[in-house]
N, C-alpha and C positions, 0 to 999 in steps of 0.2 A: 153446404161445404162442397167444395169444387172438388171431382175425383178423378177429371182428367189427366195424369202424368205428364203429358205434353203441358198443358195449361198450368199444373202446379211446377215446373221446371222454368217455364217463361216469365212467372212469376220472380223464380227464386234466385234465377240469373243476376238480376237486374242488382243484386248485391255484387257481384262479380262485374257490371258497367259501371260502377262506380269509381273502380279503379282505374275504366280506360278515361273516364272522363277527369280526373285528378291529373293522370297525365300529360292529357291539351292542354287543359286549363293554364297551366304552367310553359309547356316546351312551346306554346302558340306565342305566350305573352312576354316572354323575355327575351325578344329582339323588338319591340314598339317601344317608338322613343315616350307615351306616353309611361310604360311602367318605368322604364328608365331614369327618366328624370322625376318621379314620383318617388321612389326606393333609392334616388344616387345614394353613394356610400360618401362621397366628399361635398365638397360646395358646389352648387347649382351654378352651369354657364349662364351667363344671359341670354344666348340661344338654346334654346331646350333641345333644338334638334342634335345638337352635339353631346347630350345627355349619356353618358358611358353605365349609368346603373351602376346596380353594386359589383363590388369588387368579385373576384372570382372566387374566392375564398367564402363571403357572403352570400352568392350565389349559390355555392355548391351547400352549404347550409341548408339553406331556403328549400333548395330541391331534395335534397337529403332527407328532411325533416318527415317528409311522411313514411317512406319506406322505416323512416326509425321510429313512427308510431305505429306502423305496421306491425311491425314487428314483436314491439310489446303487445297487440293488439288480437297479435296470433299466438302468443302464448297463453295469454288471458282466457282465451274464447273457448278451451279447454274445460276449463273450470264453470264457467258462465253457463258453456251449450251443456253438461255433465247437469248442473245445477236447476238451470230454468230448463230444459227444453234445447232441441234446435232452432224451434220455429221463433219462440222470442227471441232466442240470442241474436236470428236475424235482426226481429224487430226491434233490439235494443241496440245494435249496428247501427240502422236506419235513424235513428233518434240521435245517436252521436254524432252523424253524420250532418245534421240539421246545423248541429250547436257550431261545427268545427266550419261549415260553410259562411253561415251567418258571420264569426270574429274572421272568415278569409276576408269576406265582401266588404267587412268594416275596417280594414286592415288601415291602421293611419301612421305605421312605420314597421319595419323588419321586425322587430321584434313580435309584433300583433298576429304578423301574417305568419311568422315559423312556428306560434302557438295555436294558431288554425288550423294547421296544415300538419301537427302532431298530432290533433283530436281526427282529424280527417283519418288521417291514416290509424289508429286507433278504431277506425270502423271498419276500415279496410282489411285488415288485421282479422278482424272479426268476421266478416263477410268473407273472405278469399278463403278461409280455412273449414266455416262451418256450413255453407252452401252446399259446397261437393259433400258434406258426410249427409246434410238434410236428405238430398237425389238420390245419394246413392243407397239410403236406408230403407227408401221410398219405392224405388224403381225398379221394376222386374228388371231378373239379370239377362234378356234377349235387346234389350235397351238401356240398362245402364251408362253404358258407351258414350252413346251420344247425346243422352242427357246430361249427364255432367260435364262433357266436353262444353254443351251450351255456355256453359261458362266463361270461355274462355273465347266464343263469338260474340258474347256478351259486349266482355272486356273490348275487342278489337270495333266492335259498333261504337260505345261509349267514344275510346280512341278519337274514332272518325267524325262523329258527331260534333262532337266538342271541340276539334281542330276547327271546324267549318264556322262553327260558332264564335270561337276567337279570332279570325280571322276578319271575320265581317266584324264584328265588334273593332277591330282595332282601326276601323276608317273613324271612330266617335272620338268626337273631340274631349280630352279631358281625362276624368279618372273612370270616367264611365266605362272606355275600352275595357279597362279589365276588371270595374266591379261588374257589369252587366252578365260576361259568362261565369263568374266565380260565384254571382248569385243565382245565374238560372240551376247552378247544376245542383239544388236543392230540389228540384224538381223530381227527380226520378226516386228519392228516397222519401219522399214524402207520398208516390205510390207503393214504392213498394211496403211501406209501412201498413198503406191501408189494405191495401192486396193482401196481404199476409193472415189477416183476419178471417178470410174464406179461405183457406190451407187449410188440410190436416197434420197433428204432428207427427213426428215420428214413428211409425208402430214399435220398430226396435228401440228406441227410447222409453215408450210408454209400457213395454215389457216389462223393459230393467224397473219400474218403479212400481209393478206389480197393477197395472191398471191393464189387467188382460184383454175386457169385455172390450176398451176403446182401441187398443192393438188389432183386433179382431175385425171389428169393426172399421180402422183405415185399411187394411189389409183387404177387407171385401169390396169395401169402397171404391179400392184403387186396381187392385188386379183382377175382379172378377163382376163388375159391373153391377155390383149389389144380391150376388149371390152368396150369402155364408156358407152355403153347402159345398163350396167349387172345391173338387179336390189337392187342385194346386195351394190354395189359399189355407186349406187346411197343414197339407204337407210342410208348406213353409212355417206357419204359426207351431207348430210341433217342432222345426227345427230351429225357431230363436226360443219355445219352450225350453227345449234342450241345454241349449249355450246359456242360456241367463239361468238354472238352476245350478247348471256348474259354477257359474262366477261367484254363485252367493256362497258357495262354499271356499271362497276365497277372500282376500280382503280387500278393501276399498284401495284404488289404484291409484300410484300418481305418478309421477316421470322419470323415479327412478326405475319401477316396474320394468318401462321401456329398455331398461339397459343392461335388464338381466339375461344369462345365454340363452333361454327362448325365444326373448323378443329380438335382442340387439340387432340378428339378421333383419329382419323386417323392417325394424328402424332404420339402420341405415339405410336399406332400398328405398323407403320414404322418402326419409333424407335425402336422399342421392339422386332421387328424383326431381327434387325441386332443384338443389343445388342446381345439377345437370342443366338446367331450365335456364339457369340465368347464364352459366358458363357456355351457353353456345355461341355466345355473342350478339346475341339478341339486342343484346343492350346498344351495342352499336350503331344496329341498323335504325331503332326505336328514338333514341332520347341524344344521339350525334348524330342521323345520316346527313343534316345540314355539313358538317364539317368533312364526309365523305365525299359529300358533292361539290363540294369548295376546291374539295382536292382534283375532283376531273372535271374542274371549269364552269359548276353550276351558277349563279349566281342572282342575285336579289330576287324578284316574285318568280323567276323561272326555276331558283332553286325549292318557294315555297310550294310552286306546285310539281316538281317534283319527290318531294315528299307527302305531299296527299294523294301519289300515285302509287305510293307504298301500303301509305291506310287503309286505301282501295282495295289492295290485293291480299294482305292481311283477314280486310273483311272476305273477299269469297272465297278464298284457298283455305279456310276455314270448314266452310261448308261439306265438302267431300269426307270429312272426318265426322264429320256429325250423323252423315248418312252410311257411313262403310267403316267407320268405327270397330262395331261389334260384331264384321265379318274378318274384318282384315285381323283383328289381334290385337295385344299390347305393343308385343314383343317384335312384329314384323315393322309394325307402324313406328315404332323408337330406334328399329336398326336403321331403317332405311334414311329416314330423319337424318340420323347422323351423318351415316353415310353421303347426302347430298351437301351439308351444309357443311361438312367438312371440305368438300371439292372446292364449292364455290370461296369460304377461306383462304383456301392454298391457291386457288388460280388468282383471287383478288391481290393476293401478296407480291404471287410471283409476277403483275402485269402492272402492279407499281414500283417493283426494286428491277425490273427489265428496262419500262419506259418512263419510270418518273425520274426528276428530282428533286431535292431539297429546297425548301422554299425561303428560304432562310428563313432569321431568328422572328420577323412578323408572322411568317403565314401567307395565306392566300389571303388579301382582301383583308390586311389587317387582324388576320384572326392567326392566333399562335397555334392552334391547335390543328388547323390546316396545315399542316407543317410539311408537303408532300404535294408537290402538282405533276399531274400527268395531261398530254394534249392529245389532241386527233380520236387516231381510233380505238385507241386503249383507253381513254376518257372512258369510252361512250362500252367499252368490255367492263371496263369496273361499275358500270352503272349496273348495266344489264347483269351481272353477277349479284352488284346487293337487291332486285329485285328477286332475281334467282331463289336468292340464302333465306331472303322472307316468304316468298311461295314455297319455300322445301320446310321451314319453322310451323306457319303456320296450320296445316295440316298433322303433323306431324307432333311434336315436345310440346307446342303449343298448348293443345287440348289434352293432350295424355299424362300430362304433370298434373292434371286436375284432378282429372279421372284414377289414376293410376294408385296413387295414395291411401285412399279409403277403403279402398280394395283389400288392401292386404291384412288389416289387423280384424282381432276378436272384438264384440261388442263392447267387452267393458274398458276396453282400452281406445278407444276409436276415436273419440273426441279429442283426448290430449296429445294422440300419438300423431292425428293429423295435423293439429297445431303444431308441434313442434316441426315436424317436416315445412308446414308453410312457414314461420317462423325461419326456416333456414333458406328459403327462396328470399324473404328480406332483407336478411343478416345481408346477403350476396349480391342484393339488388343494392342494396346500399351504400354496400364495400367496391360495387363496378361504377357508380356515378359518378364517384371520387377517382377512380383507377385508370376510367380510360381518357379523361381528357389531360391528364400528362404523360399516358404513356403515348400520345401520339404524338406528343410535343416531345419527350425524348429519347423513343424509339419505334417512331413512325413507320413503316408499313409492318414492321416486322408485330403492331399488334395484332397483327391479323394471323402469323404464324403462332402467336401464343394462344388465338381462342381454337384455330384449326386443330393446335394439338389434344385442345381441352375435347376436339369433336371426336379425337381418334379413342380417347382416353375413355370415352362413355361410352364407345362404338364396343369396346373390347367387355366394360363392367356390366353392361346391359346383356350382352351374349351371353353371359358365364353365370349370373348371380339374378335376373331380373325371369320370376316367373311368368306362364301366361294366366290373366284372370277372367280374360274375356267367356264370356256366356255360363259362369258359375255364379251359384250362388253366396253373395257373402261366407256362408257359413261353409262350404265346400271349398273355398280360397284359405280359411284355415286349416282343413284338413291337409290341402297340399304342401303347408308351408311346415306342416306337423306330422308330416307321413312317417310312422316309425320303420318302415323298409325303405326311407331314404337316409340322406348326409342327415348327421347328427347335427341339431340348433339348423339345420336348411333346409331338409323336407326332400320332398323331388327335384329332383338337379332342375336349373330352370331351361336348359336346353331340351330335354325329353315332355315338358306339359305343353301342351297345346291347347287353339279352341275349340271350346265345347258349344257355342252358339245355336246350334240346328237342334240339338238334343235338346238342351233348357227351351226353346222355343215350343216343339212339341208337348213339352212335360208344360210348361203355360198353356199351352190349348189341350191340358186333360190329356192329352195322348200318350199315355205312360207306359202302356205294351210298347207303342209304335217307339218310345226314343228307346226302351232297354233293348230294345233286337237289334239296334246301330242305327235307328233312323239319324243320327248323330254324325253322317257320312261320312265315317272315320275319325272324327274329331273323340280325342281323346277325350275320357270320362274324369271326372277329380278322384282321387282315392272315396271308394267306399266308407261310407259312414258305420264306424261299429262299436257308437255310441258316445256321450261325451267324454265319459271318463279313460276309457279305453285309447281315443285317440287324442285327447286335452290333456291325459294325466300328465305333463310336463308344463302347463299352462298356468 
């Protein structure tokens, strides 16, 4: 059994690249005239090069269809991860994922492929929602951060991967272009299926199900290098002791739990985290920047390789998060986020309604949705700004929508509370695919004004309501959010908690005098534990 954290995270990722590779697989192949005239929605030209594909309407279907199996997939996976385990609900991800790639590959009309592409996301669902509760269950909290962040570097690998993949593929003559990558990307769930097998599972699941001895035992495994004696490993196992005797004297949870005045706050900060996620306009930059680039002049393979220069930066400006994560905070790291991507928003607005105009009723290049050309040097500023908004994203909301979630609830509520939050990153992912290629078409640049506001909007909710969780323990993240000398149903104001990283670090290296005397360099402590009942009893 493998007990590396690093090792078991790089593993666990790989259900989180599944999603970046869903992505290519799709936004690569629906500009080649082979899918085009393979899927037309009307009668086939006699030159196929003139092949128009399906209609927009069909289109938006087809791409729609996973985020709407997402979706169910993330609600599901509540019940699934609660039932079997984390570790299987990965592995039962992985397995759906087989089935939903296989009927994409064999796709022999629309209807075949939007039935693939629902079971696909059905795994995705599953995978995006119960990865991050696996890590973060797993993970000392001096690294939580940037483990579960891997997640979301995952995703932006898959992304890249997969773009490169479709791309070379689409020189192949036939239908091969896009069975080729829609059947490789079975590849990576068919490791991490078997990978999964040398995992351990959850300690804090196998708690709740009263299997102490193997809690105990991943617990030494993983944080203390096969020491049961280590006193951090004890400490910890005493404090999900703690938490999981309380819950038994409660009853078995389900979603409406989430919505009672204890929890609701915390729900919503979930919630509002993923939302948040998709409302930054991410989507834009992601699954339309082609139509951005149409708008400042990009055009045919110049335009495609300016979007694999987005993928690019996506993948490293990721990186920095992963390593300074759990120095920098939750809370610094989501202001600032905002903060930038909201600039670049409003400058990209105001440098198309300054120096563009209307492109009329086609578009740029035949495309409606281009609906907005700008030239010269303001081109070349709107570009540089969506590269901007994607290096300020990814570092930033990118990884912390992952991370940030799990964090916040009690053990017996974790698995469904995180669903439903992911669950709501789909709902919205699904609702913006639809959303933005008509609002460009008919009220083009200003959608740039409506996501800027969405950035100011989370800039102001995140300051006032979003605690810090960084370098606490799961179980000290409840107590902050349950402090009875704070806001009633809120805990301590989220502007006054801060991180505790330095502290938890020393109290992992056994050094328990040294973090109580402030070896915690100022870094705020979580309220005091004094005991479950005491600070649960409203739980």
């Amino acid at each position: 059994m493998i007990g590396n954290i690093y090792a078991i995270a790089a593993v666990a990722i790989i259900g989180g690249g599944l999603f970046g590779f869903d992505i290519s697989s799709m936004s690569a192949i629906i500009s080649i005239p082979q899918y085009k005239c393979y899927f037309q929605s009307g009668p086939i030209p006699d030159d196929h090069s003139t092949c128009t594909g399906p209609t927009s309407s069909v289109q938006g279907g087809i791409t729609a269809a996973m985020p709407g199996g997402s979706w169910l997939g993330a609600l599901s996976s509540g019940y699934i991860s609660d039932i079997f385990g984390r570790k299987k609900a990965i592995m039962i991800g992985a397995v759906i994922w087989w089935i939903g790639s296989t009927i994409i590959c064999a796709s022999q009309n629309v209807g075949m492929l939007v039935a693939g592409r629902v079971i696909n996301g059905f795994c995705v669902g599953i995978c995006s929602a119960q990865v991050p509760v696996y890590i973060s269950e797993l993970a000392p909290p001096s690294k939580r951060g940037r483990l579960v962040g891997g997640q979301q570097w995952a995703i932006t690998w898959g992304i890249m991967i997969m773009y490169f993949i479709s791309y070379g593929s689409s020189f192949i003559d036939g239908t091969a272009a896009f069975r080729v990558p829609w059947g490789l990307q079975m590849i990576p769930a068919i490791g991490l299926f078997c990978a999964m097998f040398f995992l351990p599972e959850s300690p804090r699941w196998l708690a709740r199900q009263d299997r102490w001895e193997e809690a105990h035992a991943v617990l030494t495994l993983v944080h203390s290098k096969g020491d049961p004696n280590s006193a951090f490993v004890r400490r910890e196992l005493e404090e999900i002791r703690e938490m999981v005797e309380f819950e038994k004297r409660n009853s078995d949870v389900t979603y409406l739990e989430l919505l009672k005045p204890h929890m609701i706050n915390r729900t919503h900060i979930g919630v509002f985290t993923q939302i948040w996620s998709q409302l930054t306009g991410m989507n834009v930059m992601m699954y339309y920047i082609t139509y951005v680039f149409l708008m400042a002049g990009v055009k045919g393979n110049a335009n495609l390789v300016a979007s694999s220069i987005q993928y690019v930066i996506n993948v490293v400006m990721t990186v920095p998060a992963l390593l300074y994560i759990d120095r920098w905070g939750r809370r610094p790291t989501l202001l600032v986020g905002a903060t930038l991507m909201m600039t670049w928003l409003f400058a990209n607005a105001g440098i198309l309604a300054s120096y563009g105009k209307w492109a009329g009723p086609e578009g740029v290049n035949h495309t409606p949705e281009a609906s907005w050309e700008v030239s010269g040097p303001a081109s070349k500023a709107v570009i540089a700004c969506s590269y901007l908004f994607v290096a300020s994203y990814a570092p930033t909301w990118g990884p912390v929508s992952w991370i940030y979630p799990p964090e916040l609830y009690p053990l017996r509520v974790r698995g469904k509370a995180v669903a439903l939050a992911t669950s709501a990153n789909w709902a919205f992912n699904f609702a913006l695919g639809y959303f933005v290629p008509p609002s460009f078409v008919n009220i083009k640049w200003q959608t740039y004004l409506v996501f800027g506001v969405f950035c100011l909007a989370m800039l102001v909710h995140t300051f006032f309501m979003f605690p810090e969780t960084a370098g606490k323990t799961l179980e000290e993240v409840v107590d902050i959010v349950e402090d009875p000398k704070g806001i009633r149903y809120v805990g301590t104001p989220a502007w006054k908690t801060k991180v505790s990283t330095k502290r938890t670090t020393l109290m992992e290296r056994n050094k328990f005098d040294e973090a109580e005397k402030g070896g915690g360099g100022g870094n705020e402590e979580s309220p005091n534990r004094s005991g479950s009942e005491g600070v649960g009893g409203k739980v």
